[in-house]
C-alpha positions as CSV (number, residue, x, y, z in Angstrom):
1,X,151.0,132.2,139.0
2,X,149.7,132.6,142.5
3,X,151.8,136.3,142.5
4,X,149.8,136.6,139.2
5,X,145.9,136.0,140.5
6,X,146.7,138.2,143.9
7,X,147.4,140.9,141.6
8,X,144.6,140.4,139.6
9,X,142.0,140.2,142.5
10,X,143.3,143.6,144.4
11,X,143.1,144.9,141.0
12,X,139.6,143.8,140.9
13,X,138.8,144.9,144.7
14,X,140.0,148.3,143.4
15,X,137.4,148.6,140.5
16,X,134.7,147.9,142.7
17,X,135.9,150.4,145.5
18,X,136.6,152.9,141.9
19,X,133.0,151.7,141.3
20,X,131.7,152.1,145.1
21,X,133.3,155.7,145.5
22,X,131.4,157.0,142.1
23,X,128.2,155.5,143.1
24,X,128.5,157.3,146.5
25,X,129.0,160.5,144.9
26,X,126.4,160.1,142.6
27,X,123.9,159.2,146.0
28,X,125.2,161.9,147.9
29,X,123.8,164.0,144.9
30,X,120.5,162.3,145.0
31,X,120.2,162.7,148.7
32,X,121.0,166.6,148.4
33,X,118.5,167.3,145.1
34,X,115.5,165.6,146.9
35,X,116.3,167.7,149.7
36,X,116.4,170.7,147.6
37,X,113.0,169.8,145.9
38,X,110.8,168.1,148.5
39,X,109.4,171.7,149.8
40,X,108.4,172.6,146.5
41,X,106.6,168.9,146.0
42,X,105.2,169.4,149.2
43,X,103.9,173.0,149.0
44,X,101.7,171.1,145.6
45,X,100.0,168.3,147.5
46,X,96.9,168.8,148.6
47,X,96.3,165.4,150.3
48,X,96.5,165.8,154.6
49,X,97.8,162.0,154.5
50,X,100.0,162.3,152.0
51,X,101.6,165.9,153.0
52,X,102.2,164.2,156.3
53,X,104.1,161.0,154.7
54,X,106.1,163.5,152.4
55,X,107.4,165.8,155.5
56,X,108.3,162.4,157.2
57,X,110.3,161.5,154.2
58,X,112.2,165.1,154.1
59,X,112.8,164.4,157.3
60,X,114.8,161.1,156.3
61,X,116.1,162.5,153.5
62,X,118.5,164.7,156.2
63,X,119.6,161.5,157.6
64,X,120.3,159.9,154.4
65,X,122.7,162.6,153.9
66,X,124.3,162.7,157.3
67,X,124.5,158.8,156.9
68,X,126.6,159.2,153.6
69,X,128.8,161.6,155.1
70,X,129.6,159.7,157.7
71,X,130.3,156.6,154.5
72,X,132.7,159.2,153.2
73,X,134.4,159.3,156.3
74,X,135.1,155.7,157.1
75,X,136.1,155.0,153.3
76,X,138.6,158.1,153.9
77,X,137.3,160.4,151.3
78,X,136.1,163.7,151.1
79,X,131.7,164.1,151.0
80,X,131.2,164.8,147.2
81,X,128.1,165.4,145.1
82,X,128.2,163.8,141.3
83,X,125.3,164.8,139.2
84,X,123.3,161.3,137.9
85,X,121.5,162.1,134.8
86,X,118.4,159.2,135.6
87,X,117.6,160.8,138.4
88,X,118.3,164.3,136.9
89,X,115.1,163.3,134.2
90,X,113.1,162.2,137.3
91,X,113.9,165.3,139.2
92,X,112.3,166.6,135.6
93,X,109.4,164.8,135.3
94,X,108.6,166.0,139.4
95,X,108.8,169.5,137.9
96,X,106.8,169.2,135.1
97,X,104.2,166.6,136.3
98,X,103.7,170.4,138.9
99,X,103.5,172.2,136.0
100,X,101.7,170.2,133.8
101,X,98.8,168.9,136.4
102,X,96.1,170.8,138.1
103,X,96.5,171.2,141.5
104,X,94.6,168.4,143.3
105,X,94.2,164.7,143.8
106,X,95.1,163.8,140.3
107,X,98.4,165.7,141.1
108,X,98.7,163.9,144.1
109,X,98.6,160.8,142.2
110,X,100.8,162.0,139.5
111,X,103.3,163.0,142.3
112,X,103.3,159.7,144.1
113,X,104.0,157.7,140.6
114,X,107.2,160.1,140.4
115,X,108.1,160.1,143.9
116,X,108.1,156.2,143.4
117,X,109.8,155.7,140.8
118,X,112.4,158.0,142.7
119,X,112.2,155.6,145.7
120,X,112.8,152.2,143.3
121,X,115.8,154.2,142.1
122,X,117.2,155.1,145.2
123,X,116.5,151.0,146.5
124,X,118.2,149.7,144.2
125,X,121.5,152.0,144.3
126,X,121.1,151.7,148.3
127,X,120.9,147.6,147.8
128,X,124.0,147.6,145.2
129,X,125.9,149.9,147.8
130,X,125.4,147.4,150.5
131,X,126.5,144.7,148.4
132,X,129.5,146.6,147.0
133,X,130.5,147.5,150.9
134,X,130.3,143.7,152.0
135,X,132.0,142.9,149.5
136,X,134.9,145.0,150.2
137,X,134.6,144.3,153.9
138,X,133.3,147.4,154.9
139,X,131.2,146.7,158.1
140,X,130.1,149.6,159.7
141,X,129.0,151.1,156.2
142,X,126.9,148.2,155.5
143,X,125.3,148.7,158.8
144,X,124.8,153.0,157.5
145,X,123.3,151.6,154.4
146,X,121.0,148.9,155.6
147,X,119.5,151.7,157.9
148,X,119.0,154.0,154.6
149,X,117.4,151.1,152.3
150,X,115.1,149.9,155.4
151,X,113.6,153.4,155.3
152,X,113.9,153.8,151.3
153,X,111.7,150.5,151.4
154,X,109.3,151.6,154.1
155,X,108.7,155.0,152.2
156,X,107.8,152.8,149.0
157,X,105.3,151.3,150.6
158,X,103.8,154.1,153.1
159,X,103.3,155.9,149.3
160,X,101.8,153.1,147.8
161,X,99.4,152.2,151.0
162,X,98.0,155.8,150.6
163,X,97.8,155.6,146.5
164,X,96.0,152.5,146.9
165,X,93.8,153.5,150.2
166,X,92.6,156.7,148.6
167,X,94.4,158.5,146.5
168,X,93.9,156.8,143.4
169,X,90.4,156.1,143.9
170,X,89.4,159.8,144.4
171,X,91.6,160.4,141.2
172,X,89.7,157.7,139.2
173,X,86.4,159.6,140.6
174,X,87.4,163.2,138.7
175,X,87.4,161.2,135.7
176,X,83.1,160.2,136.1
């Protein structure tokens, strides 16, 4: 019986690190198409404050990535990007919320409700990750993902400090 349940739970650990791995991937993907598209949003905003926020979070983006490869060394796997369709639609709605807006601060708010709802994404995969890595006993990742979601969290609110300080209400003013 006891044979039985030891079996059972390193069968279970090995889901999760089956489960872990995949999500990984699937960040490591997420990590490299922000990267890929954050000039382009960027090169659209017309907001000082908000340009400034945005190069501070490519910035981060870089070290998300280098954090992550460093994951997929300590785990003992090779750095792999899986496509993840939700934030393959977001990535979408970023490219046509460009298209689809005129250039100015309506844009800029348009932009900062995408970028946000990439952000919330991007928490709560960083937040299941840390849980998944304690829970396997992996230390020093938990340590690589707690400095991601801190930053993931403090870019949340930097973008909605600037919505709310300005951006918004210069928005709402085009529309009188």
């Amino acid at each position: 019986m006891i044979l039985n349940i030891a079996k059972e739970n390193h069968y279970k650990a090995h889901e999760l690190r089956t489960l872990f791995e995949k999500q990984l991937k699937e960040l490591y993907w997420a990590e490299n198409e922000m990267a890929a598209h954050m000039p382009d949003i960027i090169a659209c905003i017309t907001s000082k404050d908000l340009e400034a926020i945005l190069k501070k979070l490519f910035a981060e983006t870089s070290q998300h990535m280098v954090r992550l490869e460093k994951i997929f060394g300590k785990i003992g796997i090779a750095a792999e990007a899986q496509p993840y369709e939700a934030l393959k639609c977001l990535m979408g709605e970023t490219k046509r919320t460009i298209a689809q807006t005129k250039g100015g601060v309506v844009r800029d708010a348009a932009l900062i409700a995408v970028l946000q709802k990439i952000k919330h994404y991007e928490i709560a995969c960083y937040g299941t990750m840390r849980a998944y890595a304690l829970a396997l006993r992996e230390e020093d990742v938990v340590t690589l993902l707690e400095a991601t979601l801190d930053e993931e969290k403090r870019a949340d609110t930097l973008l909605s400090a600037i919505a709310e300080a300005h951006i918004n209400i210069e928005a709402a003013d085009k529309e009188i």
